[in-house]
N, C-alpha and C positions, 0 to 999 in steps of 0.2 A: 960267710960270716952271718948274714941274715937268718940262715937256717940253725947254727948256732947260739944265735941269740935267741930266736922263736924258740929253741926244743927247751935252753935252759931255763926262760921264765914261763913255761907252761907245766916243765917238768916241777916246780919249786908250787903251783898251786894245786896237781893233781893231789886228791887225800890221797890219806898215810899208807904208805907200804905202794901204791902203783906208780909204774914207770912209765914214761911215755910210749914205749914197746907193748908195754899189757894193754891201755889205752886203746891204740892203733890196733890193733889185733882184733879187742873185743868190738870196737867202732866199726869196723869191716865185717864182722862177724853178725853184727847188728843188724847193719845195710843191705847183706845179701840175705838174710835169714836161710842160709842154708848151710850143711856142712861143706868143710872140706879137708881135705887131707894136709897134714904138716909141710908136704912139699909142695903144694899147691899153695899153700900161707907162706912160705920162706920163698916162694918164686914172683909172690903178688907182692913184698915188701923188700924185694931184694935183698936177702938173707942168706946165709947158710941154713942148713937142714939145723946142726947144730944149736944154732943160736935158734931159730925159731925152736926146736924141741926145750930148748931151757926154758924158754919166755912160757911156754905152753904148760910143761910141767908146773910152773909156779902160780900158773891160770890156776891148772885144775886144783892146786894143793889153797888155794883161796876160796875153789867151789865156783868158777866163774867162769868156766869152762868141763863139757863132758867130754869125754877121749872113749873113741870105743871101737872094737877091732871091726874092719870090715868085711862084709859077711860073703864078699864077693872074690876079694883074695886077702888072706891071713896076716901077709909082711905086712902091708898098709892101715894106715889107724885112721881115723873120722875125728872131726872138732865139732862140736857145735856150741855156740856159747848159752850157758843155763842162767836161770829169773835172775840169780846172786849177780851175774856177769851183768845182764841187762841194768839193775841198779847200781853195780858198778860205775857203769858207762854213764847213766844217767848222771850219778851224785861228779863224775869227772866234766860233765859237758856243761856242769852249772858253775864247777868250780872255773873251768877257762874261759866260758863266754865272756867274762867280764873284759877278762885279758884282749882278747880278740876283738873285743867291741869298743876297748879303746884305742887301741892300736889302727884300727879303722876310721875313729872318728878324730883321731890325730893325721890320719895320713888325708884322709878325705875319700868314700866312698866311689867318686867318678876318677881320681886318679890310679884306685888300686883296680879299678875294672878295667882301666886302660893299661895296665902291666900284666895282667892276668893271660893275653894271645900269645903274649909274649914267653913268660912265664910256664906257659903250657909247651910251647913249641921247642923250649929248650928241654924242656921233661921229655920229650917225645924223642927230642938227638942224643941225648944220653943211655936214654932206654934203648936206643938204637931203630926207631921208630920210621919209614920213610917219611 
């Protein structure tokens, strides 16, 4: 329920036209600065191929993402996210900080870092993680 709440009021202040999916992608995309392949992005956010190819297409059709074949075998395509993507990202991380930063300062900083081993260890049994 938590995560549902978290996706719908962050989802309601990213600007107009991004999803929390485009978000997520290009934030990732940001952090590693490097390419990677559609299946590589649908296996890091646990997706289908599918749905990560839509969320990707509508990257690129925004200019906020480049897609390019790879030169090393043909089937496989390349992501890397381009300047548009980066301002993207940027103009999304000033619209939800706010969110986040109250949400923190309602809950209280030393109580959320105290959920957070926790919080992790469950990501890690899900993921199927030892």
């Amino acid at each position: 329920m938590a995560d549902q709440l978290a996706r719908n009021r962050l989802s309601k202040v990213l600007p107009k036209g991004m999803e929390l999916s485009h978000f997520s992608v290009l934030n990732h995309l940001a952090q590693i600065n490097e390419e990677r392949s559609p299946a590589q992005l649908a296996q890091v956010f646990h997706v289908t191929r599918g749905a990560m190819t839509n969320t990707l297409n509508r990257l690129e059709w925004a200019g906020h993402v480049h897609i390019r074949p790879d030169w090393d075998d043909a089937r496989r395509k390349m992501v890397s996210i381009s300047p548009s993507g980066r301002k993207a990202r940027e103009a999304a991380l000033q619209a939800i900080a706010p969110v986040l930063a109250g949400a923190v300062a309602d809950i209280g900083p030393e109580r959320l870092r105290a959920a957070l081993p926790a919080l992790r260890l469950l990501r890690q049994k899900l993921e199927g993680d030892p």
